[in-house]
Steps between C-alpha positions, in 0.01 A plus 500: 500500500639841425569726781358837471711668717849352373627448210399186165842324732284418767216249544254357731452136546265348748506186614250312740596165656267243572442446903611182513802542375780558794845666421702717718415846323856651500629210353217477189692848446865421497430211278286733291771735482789274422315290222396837327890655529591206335336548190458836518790645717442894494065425590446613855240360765352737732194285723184751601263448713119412300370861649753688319465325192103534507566858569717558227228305221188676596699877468587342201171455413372849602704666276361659184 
């Protein structure tokens, strides 16, 4: 998803997990982060919280 308020070098990706499926959070992130470097070594990760992503879509949306 294009960010408004950056730049077409930044995106939005959101990703929902299913409840039943247990993993230790901060480690679904380093391995997230060091299979993407490895294809794609200048990409980086930042991890937001779900309320600042939903915050960031519906400005988004109220834009003309």
């Amino acid at each position: 998803m294009y960010v408004f308020n950056s730049g077409t070098q930044e995106a939005v990706i959101q990703i929902g997990l299913d409840e039943d499926y247990k993993v230790n959070i901060e480690d679904l992130k380093e391995k997230l982060r060091n299979n993407i470097h490895k294809s794609l070594p200048d990409v980086k990760l930042s991890f937001e919280p779900i309320e600042l992503t939903e915050k960031i879509m519906i400005r988004a949306h109220l834009l003309p």
